[in-house]
C-alpha positions in Angstrom: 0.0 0.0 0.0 1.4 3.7 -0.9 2.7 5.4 1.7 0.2 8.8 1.1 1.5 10.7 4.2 4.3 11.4 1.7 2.8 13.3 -0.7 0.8 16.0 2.0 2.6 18.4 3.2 -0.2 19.0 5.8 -3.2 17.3 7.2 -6.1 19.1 8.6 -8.5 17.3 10.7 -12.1 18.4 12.0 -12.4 18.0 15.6 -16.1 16.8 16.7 -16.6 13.2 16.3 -14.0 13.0 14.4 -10.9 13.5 16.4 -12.7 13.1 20.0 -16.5 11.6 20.8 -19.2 12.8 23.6 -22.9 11.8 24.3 -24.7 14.9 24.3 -27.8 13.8 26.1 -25.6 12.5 28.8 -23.9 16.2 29.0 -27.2 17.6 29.0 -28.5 15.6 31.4 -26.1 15.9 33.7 -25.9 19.9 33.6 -29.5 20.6 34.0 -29.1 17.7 37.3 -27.3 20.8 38.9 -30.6 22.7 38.2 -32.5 19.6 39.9 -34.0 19.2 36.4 -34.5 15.5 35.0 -34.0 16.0 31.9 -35.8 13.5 29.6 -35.4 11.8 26.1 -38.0 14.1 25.1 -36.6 17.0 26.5 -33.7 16.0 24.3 -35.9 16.2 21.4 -37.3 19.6 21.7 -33.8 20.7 22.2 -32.7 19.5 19.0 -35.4 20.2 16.9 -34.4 24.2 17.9 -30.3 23.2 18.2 -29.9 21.4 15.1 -31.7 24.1 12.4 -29.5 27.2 14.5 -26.8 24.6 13.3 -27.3 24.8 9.7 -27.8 28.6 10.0 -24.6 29.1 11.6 -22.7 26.9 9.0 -24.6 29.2 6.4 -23.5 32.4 7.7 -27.2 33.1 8.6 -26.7 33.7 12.6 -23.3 34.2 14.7 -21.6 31.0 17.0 -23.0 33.4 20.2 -26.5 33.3 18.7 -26.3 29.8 17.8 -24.7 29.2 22.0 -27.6 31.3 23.2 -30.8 30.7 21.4 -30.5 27.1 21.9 -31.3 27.5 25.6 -33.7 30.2 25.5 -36.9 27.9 26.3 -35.1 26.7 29.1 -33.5 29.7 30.3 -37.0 31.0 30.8 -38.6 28.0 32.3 -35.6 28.3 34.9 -35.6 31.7 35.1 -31.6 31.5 34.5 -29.6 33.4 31.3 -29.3 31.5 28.0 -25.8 32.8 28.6 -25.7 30.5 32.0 -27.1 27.4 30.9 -24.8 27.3 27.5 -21.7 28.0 30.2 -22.5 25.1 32.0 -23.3 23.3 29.3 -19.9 23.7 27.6 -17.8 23.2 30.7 -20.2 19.5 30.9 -19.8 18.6 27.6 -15.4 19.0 28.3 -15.4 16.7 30.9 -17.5 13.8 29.6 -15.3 14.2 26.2 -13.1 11.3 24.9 -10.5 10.3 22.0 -12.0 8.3 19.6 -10.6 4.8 18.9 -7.5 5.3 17.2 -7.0 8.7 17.6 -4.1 9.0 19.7 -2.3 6.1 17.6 -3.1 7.6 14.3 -1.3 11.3 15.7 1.5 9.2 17.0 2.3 8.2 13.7 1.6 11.0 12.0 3.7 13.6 13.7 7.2 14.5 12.9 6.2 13.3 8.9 3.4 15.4 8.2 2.4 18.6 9.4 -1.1 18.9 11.7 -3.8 21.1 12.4 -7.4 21.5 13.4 -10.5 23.4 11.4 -13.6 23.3 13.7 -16.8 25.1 13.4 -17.0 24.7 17.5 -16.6 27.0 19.8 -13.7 28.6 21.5 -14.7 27.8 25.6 -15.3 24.1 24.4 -12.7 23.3 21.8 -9.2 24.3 23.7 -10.4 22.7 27.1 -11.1 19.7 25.6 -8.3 19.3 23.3 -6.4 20.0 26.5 -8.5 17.6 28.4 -8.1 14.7 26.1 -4.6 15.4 25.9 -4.8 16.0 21.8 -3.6 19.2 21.5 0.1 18.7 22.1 0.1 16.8 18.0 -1.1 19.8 16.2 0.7 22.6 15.2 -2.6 24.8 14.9 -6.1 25.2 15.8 -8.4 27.1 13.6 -12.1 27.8 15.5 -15.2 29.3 13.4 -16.1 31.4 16.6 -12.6 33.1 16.2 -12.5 33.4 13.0 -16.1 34.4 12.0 -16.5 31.9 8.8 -17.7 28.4 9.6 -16.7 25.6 7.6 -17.7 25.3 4.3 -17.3 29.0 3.6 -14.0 29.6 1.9 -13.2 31.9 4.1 -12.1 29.9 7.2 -10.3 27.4 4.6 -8.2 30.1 3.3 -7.8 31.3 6.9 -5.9 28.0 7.3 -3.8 28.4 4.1 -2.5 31.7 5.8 -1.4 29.9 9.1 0.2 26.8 6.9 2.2 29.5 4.8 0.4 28.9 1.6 1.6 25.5 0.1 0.1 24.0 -2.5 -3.4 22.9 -2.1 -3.6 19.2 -3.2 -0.6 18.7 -0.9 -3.4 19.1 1.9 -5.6 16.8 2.9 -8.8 17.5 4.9 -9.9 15.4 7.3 -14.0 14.9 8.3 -17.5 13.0 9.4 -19.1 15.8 7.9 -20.2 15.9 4.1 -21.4 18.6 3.6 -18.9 21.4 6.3 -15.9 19.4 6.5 -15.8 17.5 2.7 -17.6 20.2 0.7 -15.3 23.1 2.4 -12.8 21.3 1.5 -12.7 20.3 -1.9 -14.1 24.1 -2.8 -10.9 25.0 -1.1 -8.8 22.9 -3.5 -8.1 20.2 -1.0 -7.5 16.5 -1.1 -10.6 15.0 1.2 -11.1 12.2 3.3 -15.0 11.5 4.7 -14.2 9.7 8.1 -17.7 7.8 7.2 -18.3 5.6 10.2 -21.7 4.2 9.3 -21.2 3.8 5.7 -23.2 6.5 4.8 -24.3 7.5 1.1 -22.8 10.9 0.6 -24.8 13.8 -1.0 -24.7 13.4 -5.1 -22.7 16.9 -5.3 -20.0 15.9 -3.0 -17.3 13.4 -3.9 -14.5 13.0 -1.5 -11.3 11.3 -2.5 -11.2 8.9 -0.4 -13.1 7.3 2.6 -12.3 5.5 5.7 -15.3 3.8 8.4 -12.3 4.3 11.7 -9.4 5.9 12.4 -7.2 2.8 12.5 -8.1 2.7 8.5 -7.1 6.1 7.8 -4.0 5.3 9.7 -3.3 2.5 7.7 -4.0 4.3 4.6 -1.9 7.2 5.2 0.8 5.3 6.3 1.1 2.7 3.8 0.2 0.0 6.4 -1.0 -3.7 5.4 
């Protein structure tokens, strides 16, 4: 198998559930438990139906990462009497603790570093991502961390992607490889950017007909194998 590592001179990776994993209805449940609220699968339900859409919005450019942090708890923040601002604090500092590697991670970065540069694109937010990158002990492989919220472009506008290009000293843009779970943020973004892509597709999915990656992987330990030439 081709060694591929060899021909990217950097490899950018996406950070939720693809570098580390977390349960958000066990973070959630677990902050509001400090508000004495038992927070059901329903609950869970209602707060995605208004989380997921502020989501998309966000990644469009429609709405800002505060408004997306905020509005998400607004129906609760009432019902407690609390701020949105509260809840989504104690939400973020929940969902940094209960956050883990994924299988594989901390292999795959072993290998990698020292033969190919690394670094991080994330459309999460500041308070959440360095924590938990310091947390899970990830950090210390990458030689930069690019977050939406500090940048004010969310993955796939080109904007953040170019952001990136800055940092890495412009090299050439098939010699980088992006790195995602996400079709349509982290695989779009990047081939508009130029990019060589890798969907981290864990269950297989079908990817949307206008976005072709070059290459998939279903775990880490593939992607490790692939990039490294490994039987």
């Amino acid at each position: 198998m081709k060694n591929l590592s060899k021909n990217y001179e950097w490899i950018l990776f996406d950070a939720d559930e693809t570098l580390f994993q977390f349960d958000a209805f066990s973070g959630l449940q677990l902050m509001f438990s400090k508000f004495d609220v038992d927070f059901s699968v329903q609950d869970y339900q209602e707060y995605q139906s208004i989380n997921k859409p502020l989501w998309v919005d966000y990644q469009n450019h429609q709405i800002t990462a505060r408004e997306v942090q905020c509005r998400r708890f607004d129906l609760w923040a009432k019902r407690l009497n609390l701020a949105s601002e509260d809840l989504n604090s104690a939400f973020l500092a929940t969902m940094a603790e209960i956050c883990v590697p994924l299988e594989g991670a901390v292999n795959l970065l072993e290998a990698l570093q020292g033969r190919v540069n690394l670094g991080i694109i994330t459309n999460g937010f500041t308070e959440l991502q360095q924590v938990r990158l310091e947390l899970t002990g990830l950090k210390k492989y990458f030689d930069f961390i690019v977050i939406s919220e500090e940048v004010g472009h969310a993955k796939p506008h080109p904007a953040i992607f170019d952001h990136a290009l800055s940092i890495m000293g412009h090299p050439e843009r098939h010699q980088v490889l992006m790195v995602g779970d996400n079709p349509d943020s982290d695989i779009l973004g990047g081939i508009n950017a130029g990019f060589h892509t890798c969907w981290f597709n864990v269950n297989n999915r079908e990817a949307p007909a206008h976005i072709i990656p070059h290459h998939q992987v279903v775990s880490l330990i593939d992607l490790k194998h692939w990039l490294c030439g490994e039987e």
